[in-house]
C-alpha positions as CSV (number, residue, x, y, z in Angstrom):
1,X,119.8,132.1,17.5
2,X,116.4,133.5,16.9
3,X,116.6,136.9,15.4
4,X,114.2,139.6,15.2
5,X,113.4,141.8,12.4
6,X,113.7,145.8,12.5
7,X,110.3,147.1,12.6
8,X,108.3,149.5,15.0
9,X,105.0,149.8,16.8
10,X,103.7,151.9,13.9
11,X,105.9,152.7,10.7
12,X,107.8,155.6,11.7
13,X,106.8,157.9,8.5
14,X,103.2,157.2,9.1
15,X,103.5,158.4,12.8
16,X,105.5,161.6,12.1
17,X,102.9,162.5,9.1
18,X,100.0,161.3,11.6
19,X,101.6,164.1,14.4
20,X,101.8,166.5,12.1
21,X,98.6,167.1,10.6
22,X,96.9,166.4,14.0
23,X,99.7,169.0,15.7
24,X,97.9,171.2,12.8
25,X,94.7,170.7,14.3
26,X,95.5,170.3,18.3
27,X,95.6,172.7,20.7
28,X,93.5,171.9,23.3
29,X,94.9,170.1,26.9
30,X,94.3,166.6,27.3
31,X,93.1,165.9,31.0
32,X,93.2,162.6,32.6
33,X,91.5,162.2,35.7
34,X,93.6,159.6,37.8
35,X,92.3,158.1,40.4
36,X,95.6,157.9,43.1
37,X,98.5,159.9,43.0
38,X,101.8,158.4,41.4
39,X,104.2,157.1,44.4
40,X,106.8,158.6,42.8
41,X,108.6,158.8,39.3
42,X,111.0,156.5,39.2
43,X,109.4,153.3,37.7
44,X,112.0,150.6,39.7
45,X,111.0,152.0,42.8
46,X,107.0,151.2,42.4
47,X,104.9,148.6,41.4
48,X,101.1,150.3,41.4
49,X,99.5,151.1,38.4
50,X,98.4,154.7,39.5
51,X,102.7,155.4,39.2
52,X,103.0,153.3,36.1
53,X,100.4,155.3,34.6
54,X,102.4,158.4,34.6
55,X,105.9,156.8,34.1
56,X,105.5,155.3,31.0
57,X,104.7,158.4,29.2
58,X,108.3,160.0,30.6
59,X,110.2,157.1,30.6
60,X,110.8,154.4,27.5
61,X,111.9,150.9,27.6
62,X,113.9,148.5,25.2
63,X,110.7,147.4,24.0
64,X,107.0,147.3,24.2
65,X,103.7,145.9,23.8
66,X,101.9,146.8,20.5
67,X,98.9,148.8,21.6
68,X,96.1,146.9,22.5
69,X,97.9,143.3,22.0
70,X,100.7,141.1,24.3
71,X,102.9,141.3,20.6
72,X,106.3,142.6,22.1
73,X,107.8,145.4,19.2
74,X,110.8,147.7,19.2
75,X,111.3,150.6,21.3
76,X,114.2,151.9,22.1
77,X,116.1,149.3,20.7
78,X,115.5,148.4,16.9
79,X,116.2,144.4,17.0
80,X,116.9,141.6,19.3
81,X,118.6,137.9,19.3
82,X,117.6,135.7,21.9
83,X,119.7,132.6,22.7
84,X,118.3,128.8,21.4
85,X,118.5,128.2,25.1
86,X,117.1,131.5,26.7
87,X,119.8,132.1,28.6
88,X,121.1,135.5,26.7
89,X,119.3,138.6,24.8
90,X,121.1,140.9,23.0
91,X,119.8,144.3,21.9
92,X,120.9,146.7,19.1
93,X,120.1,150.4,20.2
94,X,117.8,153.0,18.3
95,X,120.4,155.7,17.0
96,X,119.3,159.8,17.5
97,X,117.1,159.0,20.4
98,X,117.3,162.3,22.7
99,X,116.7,162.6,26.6
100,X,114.3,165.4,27.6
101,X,115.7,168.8,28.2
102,X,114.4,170.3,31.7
103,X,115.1,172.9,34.0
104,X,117.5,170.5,35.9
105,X,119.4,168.9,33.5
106,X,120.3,169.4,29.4
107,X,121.8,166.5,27.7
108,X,125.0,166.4,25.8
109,X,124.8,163.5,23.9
110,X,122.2,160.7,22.3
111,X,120.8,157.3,24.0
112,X,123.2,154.8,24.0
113,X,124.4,151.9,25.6
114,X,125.9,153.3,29.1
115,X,122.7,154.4,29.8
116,X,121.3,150.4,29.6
117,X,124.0,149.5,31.6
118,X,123.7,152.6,34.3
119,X,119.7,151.4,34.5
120,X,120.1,147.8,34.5
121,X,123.4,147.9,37.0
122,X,121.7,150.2,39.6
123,X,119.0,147.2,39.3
124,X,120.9,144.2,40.2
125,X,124.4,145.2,41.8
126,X,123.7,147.3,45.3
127,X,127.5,148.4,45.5
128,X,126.9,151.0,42.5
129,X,128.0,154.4,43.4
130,X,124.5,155.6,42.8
131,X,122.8,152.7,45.3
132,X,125.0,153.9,47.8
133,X,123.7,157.3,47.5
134,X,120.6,156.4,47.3
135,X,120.0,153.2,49.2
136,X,116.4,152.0,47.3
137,X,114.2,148.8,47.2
138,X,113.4,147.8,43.4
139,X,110.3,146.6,44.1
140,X,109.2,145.0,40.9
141,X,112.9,143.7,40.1
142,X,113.9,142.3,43.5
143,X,110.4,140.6,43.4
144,X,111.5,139.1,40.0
145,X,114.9,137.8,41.6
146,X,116.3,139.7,38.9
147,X,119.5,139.9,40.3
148,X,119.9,136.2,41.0
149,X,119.0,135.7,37.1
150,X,121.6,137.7,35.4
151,X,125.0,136.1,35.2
152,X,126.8,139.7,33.6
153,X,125.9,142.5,30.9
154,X,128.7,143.3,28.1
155,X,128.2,146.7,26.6
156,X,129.4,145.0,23.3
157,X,129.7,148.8,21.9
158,X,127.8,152.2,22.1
159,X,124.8,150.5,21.0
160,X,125.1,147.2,21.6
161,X,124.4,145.6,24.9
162,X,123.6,141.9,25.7
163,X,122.2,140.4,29.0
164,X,124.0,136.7,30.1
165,X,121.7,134.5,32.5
166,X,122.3,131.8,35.0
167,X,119.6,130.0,34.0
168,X,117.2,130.0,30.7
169,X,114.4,131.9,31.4
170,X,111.3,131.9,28.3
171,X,110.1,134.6,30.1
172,X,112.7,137.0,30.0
173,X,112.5,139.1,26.9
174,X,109.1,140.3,28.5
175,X,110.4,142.3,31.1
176,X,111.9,144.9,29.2
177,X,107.9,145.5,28.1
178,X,107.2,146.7,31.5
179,X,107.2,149.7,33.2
180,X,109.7,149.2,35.7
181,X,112.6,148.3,33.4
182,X,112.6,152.0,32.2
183,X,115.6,153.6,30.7
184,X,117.6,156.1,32.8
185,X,120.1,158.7,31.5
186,X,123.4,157.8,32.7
187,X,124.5,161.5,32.6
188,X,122.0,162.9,34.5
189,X,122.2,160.2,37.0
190,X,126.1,161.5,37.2
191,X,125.1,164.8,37.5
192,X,122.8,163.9,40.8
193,X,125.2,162.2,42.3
194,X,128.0,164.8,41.7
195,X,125.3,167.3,42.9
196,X,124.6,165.1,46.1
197,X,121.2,164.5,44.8
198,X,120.7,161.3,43.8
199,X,117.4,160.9,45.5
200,X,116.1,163.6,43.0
201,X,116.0,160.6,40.6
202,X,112.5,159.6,41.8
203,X,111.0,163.4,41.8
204,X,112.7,165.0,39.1
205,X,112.4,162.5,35.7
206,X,114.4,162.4,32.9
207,X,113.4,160.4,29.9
208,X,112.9,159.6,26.1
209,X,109.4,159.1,26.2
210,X,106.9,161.4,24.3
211,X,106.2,164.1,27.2
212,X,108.4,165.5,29.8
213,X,107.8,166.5,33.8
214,X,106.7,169.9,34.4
215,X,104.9,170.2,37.9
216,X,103.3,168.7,40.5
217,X,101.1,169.1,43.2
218,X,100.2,165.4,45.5
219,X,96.5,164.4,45.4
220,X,95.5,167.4,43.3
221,X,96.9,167.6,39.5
222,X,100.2,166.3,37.7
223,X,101.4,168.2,34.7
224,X,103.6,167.0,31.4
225,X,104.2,168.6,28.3
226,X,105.4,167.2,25.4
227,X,108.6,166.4,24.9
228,X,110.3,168.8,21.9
229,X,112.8,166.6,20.9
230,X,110.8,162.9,20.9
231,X,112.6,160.7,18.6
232,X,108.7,159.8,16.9
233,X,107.9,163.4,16.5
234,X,106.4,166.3,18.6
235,X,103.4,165.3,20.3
236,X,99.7,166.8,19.0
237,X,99.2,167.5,22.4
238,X,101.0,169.9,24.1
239,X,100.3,170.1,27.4
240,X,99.1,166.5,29.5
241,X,97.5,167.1,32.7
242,X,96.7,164.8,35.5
243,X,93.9,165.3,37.4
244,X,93.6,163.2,40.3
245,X,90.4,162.4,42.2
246,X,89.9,159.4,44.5
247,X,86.4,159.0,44.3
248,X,85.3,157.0,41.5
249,X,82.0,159.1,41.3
250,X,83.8,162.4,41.3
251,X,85.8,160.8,38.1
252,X,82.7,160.3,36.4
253,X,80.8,164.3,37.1
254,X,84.2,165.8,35.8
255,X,83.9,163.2,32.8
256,X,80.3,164.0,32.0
257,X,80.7,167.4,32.4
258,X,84.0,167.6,29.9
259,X,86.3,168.7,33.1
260,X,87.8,165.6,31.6
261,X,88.7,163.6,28.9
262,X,89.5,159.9,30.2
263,X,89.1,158.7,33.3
264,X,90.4,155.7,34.9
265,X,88.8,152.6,35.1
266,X,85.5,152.8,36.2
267,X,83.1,150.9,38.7
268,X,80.5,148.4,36.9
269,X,78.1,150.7,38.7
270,X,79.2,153.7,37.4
271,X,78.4,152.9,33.6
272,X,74.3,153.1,33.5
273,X,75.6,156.8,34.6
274,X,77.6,157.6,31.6
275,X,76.2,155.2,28.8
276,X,73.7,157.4,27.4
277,X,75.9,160.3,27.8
278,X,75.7,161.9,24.0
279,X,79.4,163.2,24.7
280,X,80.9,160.0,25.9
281,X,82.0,156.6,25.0
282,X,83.1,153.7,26.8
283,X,85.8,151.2,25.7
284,X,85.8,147.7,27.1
285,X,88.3,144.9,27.7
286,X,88.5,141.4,29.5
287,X,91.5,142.2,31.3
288,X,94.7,139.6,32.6
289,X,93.9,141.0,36.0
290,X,92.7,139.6,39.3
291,X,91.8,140.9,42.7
292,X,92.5,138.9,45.9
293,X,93.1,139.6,50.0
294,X,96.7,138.5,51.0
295,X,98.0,137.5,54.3
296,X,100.7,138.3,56.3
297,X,102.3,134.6,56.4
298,X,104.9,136.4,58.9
299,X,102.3,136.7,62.3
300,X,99.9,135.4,64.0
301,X,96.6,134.1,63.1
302,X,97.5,134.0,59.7
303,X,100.7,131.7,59.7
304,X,98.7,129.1,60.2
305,X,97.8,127.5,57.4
306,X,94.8,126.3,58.6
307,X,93.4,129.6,60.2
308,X,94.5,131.1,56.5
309,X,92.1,128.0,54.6
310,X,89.4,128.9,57.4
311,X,88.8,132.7,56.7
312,X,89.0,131.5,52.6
313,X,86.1,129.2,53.0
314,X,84.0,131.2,54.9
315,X,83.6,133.8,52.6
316,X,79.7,133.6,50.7
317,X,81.3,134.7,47.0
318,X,78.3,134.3,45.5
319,X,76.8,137.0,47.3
320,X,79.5,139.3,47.5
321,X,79.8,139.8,43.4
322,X,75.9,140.3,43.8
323,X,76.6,143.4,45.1
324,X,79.9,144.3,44.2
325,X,79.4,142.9,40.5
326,X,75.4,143.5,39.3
327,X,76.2,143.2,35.9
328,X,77.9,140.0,35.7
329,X,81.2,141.4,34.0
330,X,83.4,139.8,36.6
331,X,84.3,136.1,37.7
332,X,85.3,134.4,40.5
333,X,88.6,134.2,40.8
334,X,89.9,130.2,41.8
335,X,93.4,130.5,40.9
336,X,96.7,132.9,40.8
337,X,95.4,133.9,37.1
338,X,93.0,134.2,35.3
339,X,91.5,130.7,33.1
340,X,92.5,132.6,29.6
341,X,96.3,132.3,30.9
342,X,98.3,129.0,30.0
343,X,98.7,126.8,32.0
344,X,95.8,127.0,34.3
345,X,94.5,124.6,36.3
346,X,91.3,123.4,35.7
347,X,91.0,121.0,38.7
348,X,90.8,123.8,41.3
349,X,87.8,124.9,42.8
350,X,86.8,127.8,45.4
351,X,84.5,126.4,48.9
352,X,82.0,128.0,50.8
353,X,81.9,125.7,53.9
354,X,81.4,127.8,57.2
355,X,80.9,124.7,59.5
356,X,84.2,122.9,58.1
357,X,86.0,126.6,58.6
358,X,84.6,126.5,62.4
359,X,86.5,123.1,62.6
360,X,90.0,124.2,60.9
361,X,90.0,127.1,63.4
362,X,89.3,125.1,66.5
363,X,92.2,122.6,64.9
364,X,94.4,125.7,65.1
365,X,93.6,126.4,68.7
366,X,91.1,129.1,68.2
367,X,88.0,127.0,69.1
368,X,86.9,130.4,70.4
369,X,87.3,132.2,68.3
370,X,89.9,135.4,67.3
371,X,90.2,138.5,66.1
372,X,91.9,140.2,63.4
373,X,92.5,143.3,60.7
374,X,91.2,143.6,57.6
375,X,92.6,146.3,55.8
376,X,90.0,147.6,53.0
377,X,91.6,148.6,49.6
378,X,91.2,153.0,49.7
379,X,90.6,153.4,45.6
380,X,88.2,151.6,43.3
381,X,90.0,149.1,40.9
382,X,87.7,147.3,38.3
383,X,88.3,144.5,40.3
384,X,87.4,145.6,43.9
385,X,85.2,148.3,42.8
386,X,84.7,149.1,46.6
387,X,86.9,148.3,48.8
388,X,84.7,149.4,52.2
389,X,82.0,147.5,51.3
390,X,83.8,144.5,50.4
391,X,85.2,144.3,53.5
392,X,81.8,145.0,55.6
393,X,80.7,141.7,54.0
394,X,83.8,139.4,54.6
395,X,83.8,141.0,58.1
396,X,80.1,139.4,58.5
397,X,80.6,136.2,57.4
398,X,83.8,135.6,59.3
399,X,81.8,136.8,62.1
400,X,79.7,133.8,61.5
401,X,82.6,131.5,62.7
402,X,83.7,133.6,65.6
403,X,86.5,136.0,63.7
404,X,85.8,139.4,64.9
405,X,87.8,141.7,62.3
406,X,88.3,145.2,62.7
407,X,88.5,147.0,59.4
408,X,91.4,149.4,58.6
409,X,92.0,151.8,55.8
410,X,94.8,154.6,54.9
411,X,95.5,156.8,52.1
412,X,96.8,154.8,49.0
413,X,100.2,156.0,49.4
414,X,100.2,154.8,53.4
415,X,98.3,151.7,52.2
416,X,101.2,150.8,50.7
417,X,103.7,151.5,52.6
418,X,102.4,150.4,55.3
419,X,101.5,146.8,54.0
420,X,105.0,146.5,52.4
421,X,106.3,146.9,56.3
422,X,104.1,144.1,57.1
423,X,101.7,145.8,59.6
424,X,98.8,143.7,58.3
425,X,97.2,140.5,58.8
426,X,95.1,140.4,55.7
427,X,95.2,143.6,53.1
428,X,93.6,143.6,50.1
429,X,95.7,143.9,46.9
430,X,95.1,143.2,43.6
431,X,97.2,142.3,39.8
432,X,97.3,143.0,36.2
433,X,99.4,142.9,33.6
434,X,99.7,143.0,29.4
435,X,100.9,139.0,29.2
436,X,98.7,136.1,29.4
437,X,101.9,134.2,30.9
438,X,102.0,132.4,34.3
439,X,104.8,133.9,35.6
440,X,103.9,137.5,35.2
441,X,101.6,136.5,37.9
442,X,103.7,134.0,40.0
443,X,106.8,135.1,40.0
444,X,106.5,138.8,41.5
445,X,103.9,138.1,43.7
446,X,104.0,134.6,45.1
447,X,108.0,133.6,45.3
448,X,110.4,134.2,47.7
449,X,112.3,136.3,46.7
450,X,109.0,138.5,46.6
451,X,107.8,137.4,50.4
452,X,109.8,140.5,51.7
453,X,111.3,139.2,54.7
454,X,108.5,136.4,55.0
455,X,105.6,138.8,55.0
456,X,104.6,137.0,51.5
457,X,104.4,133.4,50.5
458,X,107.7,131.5,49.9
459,X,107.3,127.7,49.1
460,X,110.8,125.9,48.4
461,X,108.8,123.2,46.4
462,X,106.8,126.1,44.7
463,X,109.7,128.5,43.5
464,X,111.1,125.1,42.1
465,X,108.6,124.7,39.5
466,X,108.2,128.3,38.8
467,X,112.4,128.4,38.0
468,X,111.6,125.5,36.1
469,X,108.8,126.2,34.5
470,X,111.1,130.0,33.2
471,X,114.1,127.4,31.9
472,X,111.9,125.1,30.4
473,X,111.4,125.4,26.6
474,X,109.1,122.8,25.8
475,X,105.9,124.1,26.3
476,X,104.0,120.7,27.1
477,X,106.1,120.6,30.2
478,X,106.6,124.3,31.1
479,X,102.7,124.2,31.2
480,X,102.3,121.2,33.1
481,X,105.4,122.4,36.0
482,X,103.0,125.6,36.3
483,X,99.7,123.5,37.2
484,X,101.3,121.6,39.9
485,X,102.6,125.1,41.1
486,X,99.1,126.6,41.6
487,X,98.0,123.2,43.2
488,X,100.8,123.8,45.9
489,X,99.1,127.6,45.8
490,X,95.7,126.3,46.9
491,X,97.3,124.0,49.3
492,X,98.7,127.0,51.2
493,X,96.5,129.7,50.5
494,X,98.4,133.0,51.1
495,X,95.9,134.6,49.4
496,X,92.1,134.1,49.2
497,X,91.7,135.0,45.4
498,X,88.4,137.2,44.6
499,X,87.6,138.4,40.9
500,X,88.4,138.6,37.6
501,X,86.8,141.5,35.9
502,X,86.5,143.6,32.3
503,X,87.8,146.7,32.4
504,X,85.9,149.8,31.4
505,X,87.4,153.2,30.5
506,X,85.2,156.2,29.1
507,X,86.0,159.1,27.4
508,X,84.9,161.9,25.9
509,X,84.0,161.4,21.4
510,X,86.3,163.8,20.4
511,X,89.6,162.1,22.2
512,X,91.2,160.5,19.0
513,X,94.1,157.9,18.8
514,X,93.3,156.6,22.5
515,X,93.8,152.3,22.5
516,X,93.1,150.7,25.2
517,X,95.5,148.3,26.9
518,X,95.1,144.4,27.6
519,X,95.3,145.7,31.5
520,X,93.4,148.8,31.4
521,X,96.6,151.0,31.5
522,X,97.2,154.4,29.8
523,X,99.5,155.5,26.9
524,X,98.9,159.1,25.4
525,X,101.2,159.4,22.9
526,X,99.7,160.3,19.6
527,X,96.4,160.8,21.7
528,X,94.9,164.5,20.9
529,X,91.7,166.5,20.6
530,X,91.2,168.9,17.6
């Protein structure tokens, strides 16, 4: 068994002393201008970033990510022992930990280890009395095949709880990092559900984490305040609002002009505006993130394998970052990841061939030609900093073979939803995450138990070698399962994979204690302005 020591993100002394002297100082608002509204507030249910964003500073996991690192530390539990043969974790719980007190609910009692179970149950078993309730879609865990992977959890005692798998899986301790593996309270969940209200879970919060729900309005501002009874201290800023703006350029006026104090990620172009800004700086990172179109491997064109390799190799990359990328902070994107991740393969290559795409369409049957939509990504992401314009130049060089595609947007939140249905035939999407590991990529995206009824890719021969790739502990091998996967990947292309890019994220000088994330995300506890 490989233990792990007790320690936290930060000593816990230094943080409380830290919070107090800048609670001394702050009174001002932090204001965060988001750029898409959160689907909704309970983290299972979602997968976006826009939702995660807000999540993680009500909700709290088993562990985390250290700020600005892949390093997993303690959260709300202290230690962990994972198995020789990755096939178990156990926790041991953080003692004294409270859940938020709001206008619908007050907690009698501490964090413990019925509320892991109530979280982690509702996950994997749909018979729960809660599921039944509220019938849901985990997006993020069914994606993950999570409940195929877990054999049982024993709630060893009140804090205490240890997760049994079928198979090893290397990869597993990492989940509890992420957002969507959130701890709920197991009493107000009861409460709901005596109340008949169990959908309330996803618009009314209840947490640990370092501010609490207050109010919100959709596609216009989102406010938390800080949460009286955090385990690490009373926040230094009181009251966290959201302000959300779509337009990228919007964003950056209420920046400049201190309506503002972080944005979200911002466009390469947007940068000369705000570089020489006296009031602002701008933090950088070469994010694990990529951008790519996906298609709907469910209806026609595009279950053709050949029509899908066609519309890839038509596209004039090149070009397109011209535009879309002038300063060069962005790469091509060949594979499911980016080159910095284990494991990639170096052997791949991207095409731009019109003439031998004109031949693998008439090779389908569409000699003449077809048509098609093209659904164009409705917010600016660092790696499709515009979506619109991205798709007015695929749209003209698939025109070149004879594809006629008729470009379609919605609102994020319909975007979504609609594109989870399956009512596409090629949407643009896009990834990121904290861990340079191949299956934070493959596995939620590209398996089956992610296709979603066959709307996604699912390749018998490629789920093998991701599975065995998660069980394997020698790393020569792992590695070497996860480069024939992305061959197979190529092969089949259900996505044509676009851009890696660095992230950029200004803010105002006198925001203190912000770090950035390895994906561009946001955490603002300890984050103030005197």
């Amino acid at each position: 068994m490989t233990p792990c020591p007790l320690r936290s993100p930060r000593p816990l002394v230094a943080v409380l002393l830290a919070f107090a002297a800048a609670a001394a100082l702050a009174t001002k608002p932090l204001v965060y201008c988001a750029d898409a509204s959160p689907e909704g507030f309970d983290p299972a249910l979602w997968d976006s970033a826009s939702t995660a964003n807000v999540t993680t500073q009500i909700l709290q996991g088993l562990v985390a990510f250290k700020r600005g690192t892949a390093e997993i530390v303690p959260l709300l539990a202290t230690a962990w022992t994972v198995a020789p043969d990755a096939r178990s974790v156990t926790f041991t719980l953080r003692r004294g930990v409270k859940f938020q007190t709001t206008p619908y609910f007050t907690p009698t009692r501490d964090f413990d280890a019925d509320d892991v179970m109530f979280t982690f149950t509702r996950l994997v078993d749909p018979q729960t009395p809660f599921n039944r309730a509220f019938p849901a879609t985990f997006v993020y865990p069914q994606s993950l095949g999570l409940a195929q992977m877990i054999e049982g959890i024993d709630r060893i005692d009140d804090h205490t709880v240890r997760f049994r798998l079928h198979r090893g899986n290397v990869n597993f301790l990492s989940y509890f990092a992420a957002s969507w593996s959130a701890i709920h309270s197991a009493e107000y969940a009861a409460q709901l559900l005596r109340q008949g209200r169990a959908s309330a879970i996803n618009n009314q919060p209840v947490g640990t984490g370092p501010f609490q729900f207050k109010s919100y309005r959709k596609d216009d501002v989102l406010r938390l305040t800080a949460h009286p009874g955090y385990w690490r201290g009373v926040q230094p800023t009181e009251k966290l609002v959201y302000a959300i703006s779509r337009e990228p350029n919007v964003r950056v006026q209420k920046l400049a002009r201190g309506e503002c104090h972080i944005t979200a990620a911002i466009r390469d172009v947007d940068i000369s505006a705000l570089a020489g800004h006296p009031q602002v700086r701008i933090m950088k990172t070469q994010a694990l993130n990529i951008s790519y179109l996906s298609f709907n491997m469910g209806k026609p064109p595009t279950d053709r394998r050949e029509v899908r390799e066609a519309l890839d190799i038509a596209i004039d990359r090149d070009a397109l970052f011209k535009v879309l990328f002038p300063r060069g902070d962005a790469m091509q994107a060949v594979s499911a990841f980016p080159p910095s991740v284990p494991g990639y393969n170096k052997s791949l290559k991207n095409e731009y061939d019109p003439a031998r795409a004109r031949a693998l369409l008439a090779a389908a049957g569409y000699a003449k030609g077809l048509q098609i939509d093209l659904w164009a990504l409705p917010i600016s992401r660092p790696t499709n900093p515009n979506g619109q314009l991205m798709a007015q130049m695929i749209q003209a060089d698939w025109a070149k073979i004879g594809v006629q595609a008729r470009i379609v947007t919605y609102e994020w939140g319909e975007y979504l939803k609609r594109a989870n249905n399956g009512e596409h035939n090629v949407y643009m999407s896009g990834w990121s995450t904290d861990v340079a590991a191949a299956d934070e990529f493959l596995a939620p995206n590209l398996t089956c138990a992610a296709s979603r009824g066959g709307i996604k890719f699912c390749n018998k021969e490629f789920d093998a070698l991701v599975e065995g790739a998660r069980a394997e502990v020698d790393v020569a091998r792992r590695l070497a399962m996860i480069e024939r996967a992305q061959a197979i990947f190529k092969r089949e292309r259900p996505w044509i994979t676009m851009a890696h890019s660095s992230v950029y994220i200004p803010m105002r000088k006198d925001v203190q204690g912000f770090v950035m994330a390895p994906n561009g995300s946001v955490d603002f506890e300890g984050v103030w302005r005197p």
